[in-house]
N, C-alpha and C positions, 0 to 999 in steps of 0.2 A: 321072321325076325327073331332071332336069340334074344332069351327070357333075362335081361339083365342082375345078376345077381347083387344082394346087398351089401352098398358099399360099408367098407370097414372103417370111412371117415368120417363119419357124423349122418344125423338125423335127415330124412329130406323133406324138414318144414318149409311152408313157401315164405318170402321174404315179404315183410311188410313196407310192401310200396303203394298198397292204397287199392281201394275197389277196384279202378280199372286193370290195373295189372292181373287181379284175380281172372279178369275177362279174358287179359292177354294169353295169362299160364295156360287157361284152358285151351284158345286156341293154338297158343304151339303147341302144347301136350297133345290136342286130336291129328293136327298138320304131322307130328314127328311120327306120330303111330301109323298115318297115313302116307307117308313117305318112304316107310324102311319096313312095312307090313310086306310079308310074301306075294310074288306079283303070281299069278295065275296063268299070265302070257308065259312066248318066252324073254321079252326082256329079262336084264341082271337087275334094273333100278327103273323102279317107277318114276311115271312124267306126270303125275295129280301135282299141279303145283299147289306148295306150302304158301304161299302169299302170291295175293292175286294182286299185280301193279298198275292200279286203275289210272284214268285221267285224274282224276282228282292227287295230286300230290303228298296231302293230308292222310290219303286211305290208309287202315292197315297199321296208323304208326303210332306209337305210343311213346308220349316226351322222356317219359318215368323210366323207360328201357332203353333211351339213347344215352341219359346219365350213367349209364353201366359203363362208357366208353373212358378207359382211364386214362388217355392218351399223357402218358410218361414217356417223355422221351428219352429215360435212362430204363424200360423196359425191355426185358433180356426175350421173351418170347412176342414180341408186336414188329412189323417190319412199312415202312411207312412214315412221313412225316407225323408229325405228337399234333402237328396242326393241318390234316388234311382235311379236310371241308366232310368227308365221306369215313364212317369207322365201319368195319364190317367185324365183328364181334364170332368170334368161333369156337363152340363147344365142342371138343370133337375127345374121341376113343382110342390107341394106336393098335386096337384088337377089330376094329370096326372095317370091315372090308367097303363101305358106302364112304366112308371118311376117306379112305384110300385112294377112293376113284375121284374124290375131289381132289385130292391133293394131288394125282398126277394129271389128272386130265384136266381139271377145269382153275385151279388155284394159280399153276404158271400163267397162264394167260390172263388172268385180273392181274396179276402183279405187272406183269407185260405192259399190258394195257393201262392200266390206272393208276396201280401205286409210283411206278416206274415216271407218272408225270405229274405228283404230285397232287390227285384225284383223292388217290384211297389211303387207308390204312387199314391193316388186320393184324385184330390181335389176337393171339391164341388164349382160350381155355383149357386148361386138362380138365374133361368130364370124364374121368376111369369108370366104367359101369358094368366089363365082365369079368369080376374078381382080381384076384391077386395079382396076375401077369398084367394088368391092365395098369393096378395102380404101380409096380416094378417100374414099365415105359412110361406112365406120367413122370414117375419121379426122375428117372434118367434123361428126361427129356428138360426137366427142371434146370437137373444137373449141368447138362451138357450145358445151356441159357448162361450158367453162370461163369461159364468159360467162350462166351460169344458162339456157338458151335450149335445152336435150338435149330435154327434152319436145318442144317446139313442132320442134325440128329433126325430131325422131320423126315426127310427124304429119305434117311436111309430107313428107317424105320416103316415107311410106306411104298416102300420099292417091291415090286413085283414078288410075290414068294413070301416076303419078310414074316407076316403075322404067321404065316405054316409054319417058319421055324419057333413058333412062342417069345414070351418076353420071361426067359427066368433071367434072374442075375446075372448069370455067364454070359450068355448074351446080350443082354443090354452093355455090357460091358463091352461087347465086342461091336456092336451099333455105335457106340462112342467113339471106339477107336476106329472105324470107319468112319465117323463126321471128323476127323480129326480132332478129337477132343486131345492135348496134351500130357494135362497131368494124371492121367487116368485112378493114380493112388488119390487123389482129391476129389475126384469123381465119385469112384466107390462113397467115400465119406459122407458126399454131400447127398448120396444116393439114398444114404438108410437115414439122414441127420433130421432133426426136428425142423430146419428152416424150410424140407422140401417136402416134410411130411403135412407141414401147413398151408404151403402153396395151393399142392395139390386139393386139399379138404375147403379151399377160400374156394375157390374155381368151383370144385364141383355143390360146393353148399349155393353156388351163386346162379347157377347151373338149373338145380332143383326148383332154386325158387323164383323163377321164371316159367317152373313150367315144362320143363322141355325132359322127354320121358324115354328120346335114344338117342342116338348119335346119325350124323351128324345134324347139330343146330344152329342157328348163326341168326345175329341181328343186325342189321344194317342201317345204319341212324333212328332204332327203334322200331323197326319193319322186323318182325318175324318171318325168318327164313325155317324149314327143315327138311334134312333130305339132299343128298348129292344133288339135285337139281339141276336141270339141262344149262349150260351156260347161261343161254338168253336168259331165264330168271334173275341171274345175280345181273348180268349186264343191266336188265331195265331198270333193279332194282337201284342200283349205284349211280345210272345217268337220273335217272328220277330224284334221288336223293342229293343228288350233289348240283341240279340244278335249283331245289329247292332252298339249299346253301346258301347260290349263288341271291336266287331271289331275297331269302331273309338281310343277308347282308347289306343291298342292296338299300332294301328300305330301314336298315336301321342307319346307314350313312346321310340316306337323306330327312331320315327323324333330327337327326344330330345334325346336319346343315340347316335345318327351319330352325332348330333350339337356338342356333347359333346366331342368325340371323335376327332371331326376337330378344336375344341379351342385347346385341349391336345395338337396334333401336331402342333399347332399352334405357341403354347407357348416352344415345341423343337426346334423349327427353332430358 
């Protein structure tokens, strides 16, 4: 696993969301190290899954890390209903070859699958973690966002070969103009500009303090995921979650039908 170099965007203090989360950092921080650690086989990506999705619904999942889920639906990098039952939360690198393999192999097919009926939502993070070219692609990636083009800037920028060419300036610029970004002189601008140098440093400060110590990391209604992981993890993890959803909703409609019920007799008396 490449030694993530110090980012140039702030400190990576953990964020104060309260003891259990400290529990959680720790375990994505071992899960993420144990996920994208050098494999000794010959596979390319280890299969130790990062979250284990037990019977129990509950397992695994922490409330404090599903509130990370911003669901804006005037957000420029999230694809997905703002109100899908399911958020799958994604930290990810555009230098990170493990981030790449999710996002051609396993990313289409959840959006296929889930977002496409209304299931899922995924929202991006930029976690830039190997120096300079890393934070260059978050921020053009930002960029691209602000011209509706994040997707396609996604894809190109994880298409086969891409990260061998690097991310300097010239290039990202030339990644833009392959996602069809437009105004390309706006682009530039927004590239070096302070609104996309903070984006980038909110993401990855948010990143840190969860815990999560490479790329890729992802939470799933507060389920720590890390690691390109074989499909069926995210799949169990999203049907697991999104029936648990369905369950909560469920009994909060019929908590509200009995409240409703006891005003009614209330109002007979």
């Amino acid at each position: 696993m490449p030694t993530p170099k110090k980012s140039t965007s702030g400190s990576k203090k953990p964020l104060a969301y309260g003891a259990v989360i400290v529990v959680a950092a720790g375990l994505l921080g071992f899960a993420s190290y144990k996920a994208t650690a050098p494999d000794s086989s010959s596979s390319s990506t280890s299969t130790t899954p990062a979250a284990e999705v037990s019977a129990d619904p509950q397992a695994g999942i922490y409330p404090e890390l599903a509130k990370l889920a911003r669901r804006d639906a005037g957000d420029k990098l999230a694809v997905g209903r703002a109100d899908a039952p399911v958020v799958l939360i994604e930290y990810a690198d555009f230098k990170c070859g493990y981030c790449g393999k999710f996002a051609r192999d396993t990313e289409p097919e959840l959006i296929k699958e889930y977002v496409e009926d209304g299931t899922l939502r995924i929202e991006w993070r930029n976690f830039p973690i190997f120096g300079e070219e890393s934070e260059n692609a978050a921020r053009g990636a930002w960029a691209a966002g602000q011209q509706d083009r994040f997707w396609e800037f996604h894809a190109a920028a994880y298409a086969e070969g891409a990260k061998e060419k690097g991310f300097a300036k010239d290039r990202v610029k030339a990644l833009a103009q392959e996602a069809g970004v437009k105004d390309l002189a706006r682009f530039m601008k927004d590239l070096d500009g302070e609104a996309a140098r903070a984006a980038v440093a909110k993401d990855q400060e948010q990143a840190y303090g969860i815990g999560a110590t490479s790329t890729p990391s992802f939470l799933i209604n507060g389920r720590p995921i890390a690691g390109a992981q074989p499909k069926e993890t995210f799949t169990q993890a999203i049907e697991t979650a999104a029936e648990q959803a369905k369950t909560t909703a469920g009994a909060g409609a019929t908590e509200g039908t009995a409240k409703g019920s006891e005003g009614s007799e209330d109002s007979a008396k």
